[in-house]
C-alpha positions as CSV (number, residue, x, y, z in Angstrom):
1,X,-32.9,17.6,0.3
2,X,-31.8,18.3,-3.1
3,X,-30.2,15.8,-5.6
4,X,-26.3,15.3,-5.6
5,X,-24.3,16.9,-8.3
6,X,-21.4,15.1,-7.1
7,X,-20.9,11.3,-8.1
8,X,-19.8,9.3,-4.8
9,X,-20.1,5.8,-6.5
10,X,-18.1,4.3,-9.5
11,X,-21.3,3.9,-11.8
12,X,-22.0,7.3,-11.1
13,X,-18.5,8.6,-11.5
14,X,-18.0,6.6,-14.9
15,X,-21.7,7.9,-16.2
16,X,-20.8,11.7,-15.6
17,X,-17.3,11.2,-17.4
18,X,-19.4,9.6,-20.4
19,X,-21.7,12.5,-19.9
20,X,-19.9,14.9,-19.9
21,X,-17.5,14.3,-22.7
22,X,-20.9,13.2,-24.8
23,X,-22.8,16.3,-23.7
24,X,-19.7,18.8,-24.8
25,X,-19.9,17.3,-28.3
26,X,-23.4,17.7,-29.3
27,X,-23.2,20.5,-32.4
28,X,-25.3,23.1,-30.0
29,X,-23.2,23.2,-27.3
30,X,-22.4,26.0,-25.2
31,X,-19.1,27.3,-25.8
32,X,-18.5,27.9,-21.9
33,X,-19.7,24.3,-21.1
34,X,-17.2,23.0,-24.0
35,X,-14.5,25.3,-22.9
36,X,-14.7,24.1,-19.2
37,X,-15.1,20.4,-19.7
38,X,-11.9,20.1,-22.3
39,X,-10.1,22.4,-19.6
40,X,-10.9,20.4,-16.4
41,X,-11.7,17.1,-17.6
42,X,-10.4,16.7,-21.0
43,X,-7.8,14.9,-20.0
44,X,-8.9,12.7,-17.3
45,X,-12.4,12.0,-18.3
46,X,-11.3,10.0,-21.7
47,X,-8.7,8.7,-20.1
48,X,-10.8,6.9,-17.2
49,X,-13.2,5.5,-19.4
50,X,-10.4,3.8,-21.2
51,X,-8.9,2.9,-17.8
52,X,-12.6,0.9,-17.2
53,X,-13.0,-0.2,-20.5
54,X,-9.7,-2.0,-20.1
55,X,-10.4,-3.2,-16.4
56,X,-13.4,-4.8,-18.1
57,X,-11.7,-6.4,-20.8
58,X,-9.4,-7.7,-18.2
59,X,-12.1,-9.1,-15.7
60,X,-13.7,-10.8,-18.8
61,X,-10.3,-12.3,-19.7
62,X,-10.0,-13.4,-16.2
63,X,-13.0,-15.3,-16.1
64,X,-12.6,-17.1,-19.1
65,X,-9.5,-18.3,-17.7
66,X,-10.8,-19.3,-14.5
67,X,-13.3,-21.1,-16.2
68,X,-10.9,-23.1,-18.9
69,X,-8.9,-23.9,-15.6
70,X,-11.9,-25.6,-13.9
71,X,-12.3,-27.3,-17.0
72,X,-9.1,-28.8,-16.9
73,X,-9.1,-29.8,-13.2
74,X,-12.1,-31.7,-13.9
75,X,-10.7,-33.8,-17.0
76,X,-7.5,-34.1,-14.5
77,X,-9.6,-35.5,-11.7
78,X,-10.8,-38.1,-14.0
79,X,-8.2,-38.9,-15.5
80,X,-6.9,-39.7,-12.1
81,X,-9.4,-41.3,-11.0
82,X,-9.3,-43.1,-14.2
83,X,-6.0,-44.4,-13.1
84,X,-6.6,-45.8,-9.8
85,X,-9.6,-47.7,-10.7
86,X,-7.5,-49.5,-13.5
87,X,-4.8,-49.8,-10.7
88,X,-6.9,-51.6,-8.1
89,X,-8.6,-53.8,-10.9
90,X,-5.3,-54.5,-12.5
91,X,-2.7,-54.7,-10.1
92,X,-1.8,-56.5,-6.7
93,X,-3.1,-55.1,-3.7
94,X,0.6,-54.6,-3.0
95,X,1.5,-52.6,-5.8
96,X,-1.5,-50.8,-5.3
97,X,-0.3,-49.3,-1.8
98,X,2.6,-48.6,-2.4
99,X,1.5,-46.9,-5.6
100,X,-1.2,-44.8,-3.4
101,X,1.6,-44.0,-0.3
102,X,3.7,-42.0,-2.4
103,X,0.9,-39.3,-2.1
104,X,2.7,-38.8,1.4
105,X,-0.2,-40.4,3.2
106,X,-3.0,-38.6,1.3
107,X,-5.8,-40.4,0.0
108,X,-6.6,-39.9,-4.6
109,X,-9.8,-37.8,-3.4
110,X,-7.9,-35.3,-1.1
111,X,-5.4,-34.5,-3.5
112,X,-8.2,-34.2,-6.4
113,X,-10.2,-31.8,-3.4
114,X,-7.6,-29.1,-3.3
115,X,-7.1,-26.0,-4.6
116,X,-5.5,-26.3,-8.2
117,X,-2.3,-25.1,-7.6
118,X,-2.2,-27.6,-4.5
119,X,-2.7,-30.3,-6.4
120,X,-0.3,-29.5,-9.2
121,X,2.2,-29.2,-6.9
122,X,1.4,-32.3,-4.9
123,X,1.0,-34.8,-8.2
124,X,4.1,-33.2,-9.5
125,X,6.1,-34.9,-6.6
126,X,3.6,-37.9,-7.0
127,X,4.6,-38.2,-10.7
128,X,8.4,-37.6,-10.1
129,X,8.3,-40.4,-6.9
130,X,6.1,-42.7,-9.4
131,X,8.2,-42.6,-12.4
132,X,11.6,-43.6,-10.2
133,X,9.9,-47.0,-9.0
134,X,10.4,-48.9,-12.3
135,X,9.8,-52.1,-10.1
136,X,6.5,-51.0,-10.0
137,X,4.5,-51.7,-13.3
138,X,1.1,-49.8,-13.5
139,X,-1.3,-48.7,-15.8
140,X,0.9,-47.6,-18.3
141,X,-2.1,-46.2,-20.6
142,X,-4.1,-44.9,-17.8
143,X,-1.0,-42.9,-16.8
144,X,0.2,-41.3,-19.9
145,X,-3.2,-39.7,-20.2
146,X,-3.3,-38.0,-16.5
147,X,0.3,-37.0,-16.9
148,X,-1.4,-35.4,-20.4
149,X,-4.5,-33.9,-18.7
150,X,-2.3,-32.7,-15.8
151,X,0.0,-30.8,-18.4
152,X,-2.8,-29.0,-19.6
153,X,-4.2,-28.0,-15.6
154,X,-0.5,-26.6,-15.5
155,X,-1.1,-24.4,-18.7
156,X,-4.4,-23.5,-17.7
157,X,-3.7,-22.6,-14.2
158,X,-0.4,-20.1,-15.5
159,X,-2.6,-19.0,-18.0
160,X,-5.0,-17.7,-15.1
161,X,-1.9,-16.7,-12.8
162,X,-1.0,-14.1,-15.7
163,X,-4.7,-13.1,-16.0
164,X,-5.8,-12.1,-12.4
165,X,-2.3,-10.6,-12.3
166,X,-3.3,-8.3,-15.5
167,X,-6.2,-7.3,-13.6
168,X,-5.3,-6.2,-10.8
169,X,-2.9,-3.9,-13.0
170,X,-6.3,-2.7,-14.8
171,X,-8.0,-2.5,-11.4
172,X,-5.1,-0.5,-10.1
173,X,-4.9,1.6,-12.8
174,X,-8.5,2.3,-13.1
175,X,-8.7,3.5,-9.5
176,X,-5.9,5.9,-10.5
177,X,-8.0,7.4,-12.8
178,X,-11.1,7.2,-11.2
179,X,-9.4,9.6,-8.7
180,X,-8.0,11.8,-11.5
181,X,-11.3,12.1,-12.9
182,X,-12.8,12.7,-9.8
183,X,-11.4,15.2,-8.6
184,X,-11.2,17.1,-11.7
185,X,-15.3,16.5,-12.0
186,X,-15.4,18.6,-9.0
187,X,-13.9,21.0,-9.9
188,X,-16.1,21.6,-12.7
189,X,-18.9,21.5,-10.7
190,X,-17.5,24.3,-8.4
191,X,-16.5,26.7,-12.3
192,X,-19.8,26.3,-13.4
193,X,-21.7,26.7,-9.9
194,X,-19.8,30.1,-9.5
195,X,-20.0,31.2,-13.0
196,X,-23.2,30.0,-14.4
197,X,-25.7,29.6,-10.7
198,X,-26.6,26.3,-9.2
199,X,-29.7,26.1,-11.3
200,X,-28.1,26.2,-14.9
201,X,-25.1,23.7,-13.5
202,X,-27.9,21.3,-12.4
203,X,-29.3,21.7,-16.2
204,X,-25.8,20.6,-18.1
205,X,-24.9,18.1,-14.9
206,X,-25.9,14.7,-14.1
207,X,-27.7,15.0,-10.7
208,X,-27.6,11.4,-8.3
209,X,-30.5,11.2,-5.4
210,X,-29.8,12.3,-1.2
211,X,-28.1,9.9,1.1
């Protein structure tokens, strides 16, 4: 079985657009090859590796995001566990239930344990119950610096809301292309087959192995 002309998987796809566009600029090119590729792919070629360079760009951006938003979850956690240890050793029993109840019958762990926008959600109402019990004197210290390190989960976690939601623009827009591209790759193959011979089109073409 002979090799594949036509490119069935993105790395292929994005390797003959590079091709391609490379190949039609060398200085000895044949003026029939150049003709055909700015004619059928001109367009589309270009614009899907700029459609992939940008996906890339955003997947990168993406995971730094996700990564400064662990980040901040973990110096959250601590601080929040920071604040119930200095509740239990510094305050009454008393105080320190009631304190822990208005997590709405969820232990300091759980809430740490869920997903990041769980938890911002959940200490949110924590923080707003907490701050309207001014009988209740706690930590004062201890809790100025989680409501800080919270602050700064909320930032992070927005920050990667807006990110993954760039991406899958990119990734949307990419897949566009990709099918632009694709179909116009084909379409060169089937010019140059007819006009040049299968065995000339193989020479100027990427080829892929059988499946």
């Amino acid at each position: 079985m002979s090799a594949r002309l036509s490119p069935r998987i993105r790395s292929e796809k994005l390797a003959c657009a590079i091709h391609v566009e490379d190949a039609a600029a060398q200085p000895g090119a044949d003026p029939f090859f150049v003709e055909k590729v700015r004619e059928l792919v001109g367009d589309s070629g270009p614009a899907y590796r700029a459609a992939m360079d940008s996906l890339r760009r955003a997947e990168a951006a993406t995971a730094i995001a996700h990564g400064e938003e662990e980040a901040a979850d973990a110096d959250s956690d601590k601080a929040g566990s920071d604040y119930f240890k200095a509740l239990r050793l510094n305050c009454s029993p008393e105080v320190a239930k009631e304190v822990q109840g208005l997590l709405g019958g969820r232990s300091p762990s759980d809430v740490m344990k869920g997903t990041n926008r769980a938890q911002l959600f959940n200490l949110d109402r924590f923080f707003t119950l907490l701050d309207a019990r001014t009988d209740l004197k706690t930590p004062s210290d201890r809790l100025a610096d989680w409501k800080a390190k919270h602050e700064v989960m909320r930032a992070k976690v927005n920050s990667s809301v807006l990110c993954e939601s760039a991406q899958r623009d990119a990734s949307a827009a990419a897949d566009a292309a990709e099918a632009s591209f694709t179909g116009d790759y084909r379409l060169l193959i089937q010019h140059l087959n007819l006009l040049w011979g299968e065995d000339k089109t193989r020479a100027a073409l990427l080829s892929f192995p059988p499946r």
